[in-house]
Every structure is written in C-alpha cells, then in structure tokens.
C-alpha positions as CSV (number, residue, x, y, z in Angstrom):
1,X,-102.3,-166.8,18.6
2,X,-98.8,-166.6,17.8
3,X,-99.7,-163.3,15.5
4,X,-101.8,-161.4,18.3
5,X,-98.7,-162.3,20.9
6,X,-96.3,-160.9,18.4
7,X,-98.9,-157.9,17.9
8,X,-98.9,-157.1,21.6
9,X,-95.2,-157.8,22.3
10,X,-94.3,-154.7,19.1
11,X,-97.3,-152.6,20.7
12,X,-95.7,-153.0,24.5
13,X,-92.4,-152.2,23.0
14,X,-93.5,-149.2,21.3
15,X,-94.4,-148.0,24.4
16,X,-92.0,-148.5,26.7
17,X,-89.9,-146.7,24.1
18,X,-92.0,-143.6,24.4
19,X,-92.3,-143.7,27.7
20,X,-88.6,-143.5,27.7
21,X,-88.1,-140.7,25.6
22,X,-90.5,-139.0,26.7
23,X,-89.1,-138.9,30.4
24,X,-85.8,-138.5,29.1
25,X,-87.0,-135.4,27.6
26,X,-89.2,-134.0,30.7
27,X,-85.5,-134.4,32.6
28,X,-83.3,-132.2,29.9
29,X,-86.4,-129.5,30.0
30,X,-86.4,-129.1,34.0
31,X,-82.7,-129.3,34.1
32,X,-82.4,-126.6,32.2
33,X,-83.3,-124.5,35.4
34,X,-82.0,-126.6,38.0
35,X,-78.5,-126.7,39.8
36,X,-76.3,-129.2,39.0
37,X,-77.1,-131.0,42.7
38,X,-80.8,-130.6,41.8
39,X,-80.7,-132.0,38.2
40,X,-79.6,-135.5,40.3
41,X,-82.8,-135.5,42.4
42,X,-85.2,-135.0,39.2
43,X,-83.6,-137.7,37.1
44,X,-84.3,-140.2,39.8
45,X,-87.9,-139.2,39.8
46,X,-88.1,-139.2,36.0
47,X,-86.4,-142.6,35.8
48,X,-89.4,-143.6,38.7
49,X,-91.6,-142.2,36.3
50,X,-90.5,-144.7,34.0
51,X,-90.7,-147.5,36.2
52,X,-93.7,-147.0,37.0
53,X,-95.2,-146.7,33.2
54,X,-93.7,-149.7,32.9
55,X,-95.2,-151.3,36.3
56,X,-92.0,-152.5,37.5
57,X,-91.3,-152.0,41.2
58,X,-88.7,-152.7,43.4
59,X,-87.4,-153.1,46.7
60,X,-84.1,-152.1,48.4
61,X,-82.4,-154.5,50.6
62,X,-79.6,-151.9,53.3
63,X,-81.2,-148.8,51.5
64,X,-78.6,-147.1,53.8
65,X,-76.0,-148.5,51.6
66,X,-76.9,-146.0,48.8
67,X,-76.0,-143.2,51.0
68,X,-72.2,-142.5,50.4
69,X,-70.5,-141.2,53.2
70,X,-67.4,-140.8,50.2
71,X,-66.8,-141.7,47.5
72,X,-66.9,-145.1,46.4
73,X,-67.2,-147.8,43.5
74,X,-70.5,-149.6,42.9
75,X,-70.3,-152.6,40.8
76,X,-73.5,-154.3,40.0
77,X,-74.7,-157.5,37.9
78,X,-75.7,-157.1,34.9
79,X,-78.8,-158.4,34.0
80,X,-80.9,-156.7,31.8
81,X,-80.9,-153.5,29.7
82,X,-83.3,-151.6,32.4
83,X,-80.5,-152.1,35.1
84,X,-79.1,-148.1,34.3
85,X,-82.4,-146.7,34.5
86,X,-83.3,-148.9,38.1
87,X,-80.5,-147.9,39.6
88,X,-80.5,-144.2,38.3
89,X,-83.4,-144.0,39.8
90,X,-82.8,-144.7,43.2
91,X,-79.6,-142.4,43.2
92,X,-80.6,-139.3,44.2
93,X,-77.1,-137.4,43.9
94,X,-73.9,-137.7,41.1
95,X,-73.2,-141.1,40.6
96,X,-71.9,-141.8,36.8
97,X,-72.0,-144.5,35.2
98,X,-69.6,-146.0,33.1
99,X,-71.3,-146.8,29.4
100,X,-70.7,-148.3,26.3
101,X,-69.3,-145.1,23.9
102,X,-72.2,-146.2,21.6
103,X,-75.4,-145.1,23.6
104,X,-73.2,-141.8,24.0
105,X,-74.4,-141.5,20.0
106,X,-78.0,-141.9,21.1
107,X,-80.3,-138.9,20.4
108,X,-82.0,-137.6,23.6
109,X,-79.8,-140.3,26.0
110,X,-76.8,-138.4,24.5
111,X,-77.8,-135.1,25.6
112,X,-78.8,-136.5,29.5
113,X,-75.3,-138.5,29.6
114,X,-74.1,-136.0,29.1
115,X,-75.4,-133.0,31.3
116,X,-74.9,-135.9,34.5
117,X,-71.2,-136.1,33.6
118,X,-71.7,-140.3,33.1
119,X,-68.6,-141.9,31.0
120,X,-68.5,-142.8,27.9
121,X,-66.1,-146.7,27.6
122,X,-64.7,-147.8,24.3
123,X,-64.6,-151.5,23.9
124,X,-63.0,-153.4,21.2
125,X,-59.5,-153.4,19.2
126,X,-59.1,-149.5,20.2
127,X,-60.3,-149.9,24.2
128,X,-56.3,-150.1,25.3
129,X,-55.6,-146.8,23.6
130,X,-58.1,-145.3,25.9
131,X,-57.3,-146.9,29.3
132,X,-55.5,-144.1,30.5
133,X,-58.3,-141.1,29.5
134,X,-60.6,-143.5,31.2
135,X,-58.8,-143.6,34.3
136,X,-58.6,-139.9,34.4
137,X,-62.3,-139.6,34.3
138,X,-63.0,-141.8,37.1
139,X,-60.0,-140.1,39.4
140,X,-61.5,-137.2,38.2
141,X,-65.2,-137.7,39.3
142,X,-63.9,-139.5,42.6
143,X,-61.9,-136.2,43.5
144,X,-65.2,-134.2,42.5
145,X,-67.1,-136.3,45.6
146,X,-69.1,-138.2,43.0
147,X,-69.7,-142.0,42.8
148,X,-69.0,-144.0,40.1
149,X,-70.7,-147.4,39.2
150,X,-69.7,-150.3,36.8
151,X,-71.0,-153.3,35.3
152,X,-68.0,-155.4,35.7
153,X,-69.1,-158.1,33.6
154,X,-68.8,-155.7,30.7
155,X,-71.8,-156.9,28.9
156,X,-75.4,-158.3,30.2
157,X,-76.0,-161.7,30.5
158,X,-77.0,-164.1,28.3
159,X,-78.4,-166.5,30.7
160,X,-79.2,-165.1,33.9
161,X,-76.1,-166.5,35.6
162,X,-73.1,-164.5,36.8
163,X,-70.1,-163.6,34.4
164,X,-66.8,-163.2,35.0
165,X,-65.6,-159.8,36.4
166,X,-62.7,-157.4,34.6
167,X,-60.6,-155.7,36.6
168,X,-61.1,-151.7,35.2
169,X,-63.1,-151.5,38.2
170,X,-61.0,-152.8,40.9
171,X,-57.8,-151.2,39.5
172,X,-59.5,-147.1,39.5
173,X,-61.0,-148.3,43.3
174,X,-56.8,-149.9,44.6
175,X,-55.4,-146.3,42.5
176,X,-58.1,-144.0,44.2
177,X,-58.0,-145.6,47.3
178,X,-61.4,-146.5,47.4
179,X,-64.1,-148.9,48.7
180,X,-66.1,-151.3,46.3
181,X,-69.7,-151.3,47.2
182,X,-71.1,-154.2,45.1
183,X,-75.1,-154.9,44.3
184,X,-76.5,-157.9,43.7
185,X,-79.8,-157.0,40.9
186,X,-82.5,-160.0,41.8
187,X,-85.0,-160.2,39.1
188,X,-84.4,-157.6,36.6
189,X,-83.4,-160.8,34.0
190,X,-87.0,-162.0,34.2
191,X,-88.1,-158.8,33.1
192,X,-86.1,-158.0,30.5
193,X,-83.7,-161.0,29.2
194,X,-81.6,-160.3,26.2
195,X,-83.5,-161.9,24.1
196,X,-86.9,-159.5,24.5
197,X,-87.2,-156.0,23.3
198,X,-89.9,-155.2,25.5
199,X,-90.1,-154.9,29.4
200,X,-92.6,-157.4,31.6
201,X,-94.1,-155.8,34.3
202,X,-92.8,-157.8,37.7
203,X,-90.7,-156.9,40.8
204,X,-87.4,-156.4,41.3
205,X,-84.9,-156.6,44.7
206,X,-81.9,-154.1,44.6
207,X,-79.7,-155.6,47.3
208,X,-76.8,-153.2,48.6
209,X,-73.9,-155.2,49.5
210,X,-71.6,-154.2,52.4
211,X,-68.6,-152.1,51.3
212,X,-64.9,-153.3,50.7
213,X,-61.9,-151.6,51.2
214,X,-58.7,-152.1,49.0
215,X,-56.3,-154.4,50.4
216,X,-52.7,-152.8,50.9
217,X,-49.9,-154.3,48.7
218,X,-47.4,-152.7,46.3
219,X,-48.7,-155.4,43.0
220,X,-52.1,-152.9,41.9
221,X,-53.1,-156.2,40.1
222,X,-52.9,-158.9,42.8
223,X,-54.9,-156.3,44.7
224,X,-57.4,-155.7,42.2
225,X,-57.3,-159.4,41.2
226,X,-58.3,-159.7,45.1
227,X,-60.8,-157.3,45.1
228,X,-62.5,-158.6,42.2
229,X,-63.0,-161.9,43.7
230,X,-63.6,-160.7,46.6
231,X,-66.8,-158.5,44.9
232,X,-67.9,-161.7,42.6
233,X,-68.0,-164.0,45.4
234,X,-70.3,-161.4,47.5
235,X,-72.6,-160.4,44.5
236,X,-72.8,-164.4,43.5
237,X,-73.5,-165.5,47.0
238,X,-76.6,-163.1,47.4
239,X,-77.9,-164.0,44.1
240,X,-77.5,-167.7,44.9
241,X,-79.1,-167.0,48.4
242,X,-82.5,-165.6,46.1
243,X,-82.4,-168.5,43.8
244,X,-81.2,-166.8,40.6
C-alpha cells in the first residue's frame, strides 16, 4: 500500500508540474501579441487553467475588494506554494508580486516574471544591501498605477498557523502613502502544506480584507510597526473566524 500511495503521489506531482509549464508557456506565446494591459487578463485565465487541471476552486469573500480604485498594498498569508498562482489568477490587471530572487532563476517562470514586471527580493546576509533598489521598485510600480502584493511573513508556513509580519511591507505603504489591503488565504495549507510536493484537489476561500490607510506620524517605523499589527490582527482574526 505504502508503494502504490508513493506511486500515485510522484505520478500526481508529475502532473501538476506539466500542467504548470505548460500554461506558463501558452501565456509567454499569446503575450507575445498582446498589450501590456492585455497580457494581465490572459495570465489570470492561464493560471485558472491551472487551477482547474488541478481541481482546486475557490471562492472570493468582498470580490469588490480586488478592484483597486489606486494603488494599494496587498499582503496575504502565506500558506502554501500555490498561493502566487491563486491569487494571480484572480487579478486581472498589473499587480506584482514580490518574490524570492531564486524562482527569478527559474526557466519558463523567469521569462513570465519577468514580462509582468513582478520583483525579484534577495533574502539572506546580502538582503540589507538591497533595501533601497527594492524600495525603488515598489515606488516605482505604485507611481506606474500598478499594485503590489507581499507575503509578509517572508516564508510559508510550516504549520498552518500565522507567522510573524516584517515590516518591508508596511514601510513602502507609510513612504508611498498608501493603503494596506490585507487577505486572509483559508484552505490553501490543506492543499498544499510544506511538506507535499503535490497539490490535493479541495476548495479554497480568498477573503478580501477591508483596506487600511497609513496612520500620520513623523517615526516611519512606529507607523509601520502600527500598520503591521494592525494587518496581522485583521488577517489572524478572519482565519481564526474559519477555524484555521
């Protein structure tokens, strides 16, 4: 028994790797022709695509909250190694992501990174040396009318329970003047906890949070210390409120 499960668990894998690849690819070939608004719209529907070759669905709690009237800050939980390709795929416009410089070396996920303008993070003994290019890419992308999102926690779970937040993402939303929108992912941990490589089929809830605007104060850390808690306490609340 314990061979077949292994079996099937390398055979699902195997799969939902292709199925990644090969939507990533289908998105870099149509993009080709599309305008830079348009290449937004067809990444969402090839990370769908994805989803949904993987049999994982989702709903959207305040759907409305997706739809930035400017730009803004999401920060999410992070759960699972699926939770960039959920939420890619349910924003339809330019929205980057902040990412680990490593799955910028990625073949194929490189070259789609890339042509949506996400950002590349380095972590580690060096990540202070870079603090300030970082910060120009996010003022940079906020100026542009784009979105940025962040997984505060800086790494997913190991548990299913809530990490602490750092403040990268708190400090660019007090500089830029502004408003967090946090999301609360419900579920995505069951489908794909650390410790598997594969993805299970289930369902997922995205659950928009409502938006928070920087408080005023000349200390940019007390503020961003403020916001911070302010985020955690909304995202952890939600998720306590679903059980998880």
């Amino acid at each position: 028994m314990h061979t077949k499960n292994t079996a099937m668990s390398f055979f699902s894998t195997v799969h939902n790797y292709y199925d990644f690849t090969r939507c990533i690819l289908s998105y870099l070939w149509d993009a080709r022709h599309l305008t830079f608004e348009e290449a937004h719209v067809r990444r969402a529907a090839c990370t769908q695509s994805m989803l949904e070759a993987w049999h994982v669905t989702y709903d959207i709690e305040n759907r409305e909250g997706l739809t930035a009237r400017r730009p803004c800050i999401y920060v999410a939980n992070h759960s699972a190694i699926i939770d960039p390709i959920v939420l890619c795929s349910v924003f339809p416009y330019d929205v980057r992501f902040l990412a680990k410089r490593e799955v910028f070396r990625v073949p194929v996920l490189r070259d789609a990174l890339i042509l949506e303008r996400h950002i590349p993070v380095i972590r580690g003994a060096h990540a202070r040396e870079h603090i300030d290019e970082l910060k120009a890419a996010v003022s940079t992308a906020l100026s542009e009318g784009a979105c940025c999102l962040f997984f505060p926690e800086g790494t997913r779970t190991h548990d299913g329970s809530l990490g602490d937040f750092k403040l990268g993402a708190f400090f660019n939303a007090v500089q830029n003047h502004v408003p967090i929108v946090p999301i609360a992912l419900e579920g995505l941990f069951r489908l794909n906890p650390r410790s598997q490589k594969g993805v299970t089929p289930g369902h997922a809830v995205i659950h928009v949070l409502a938006p928070i605007e920087p408080p005023e104060g000349d200390n940019e850390r007390e503020c961003a210390q403020k916001l911070a808690d302010l985020a955690h306490d909304a995202i952890a609340s939600k998720l306590a409120s679903c059980g998880q």
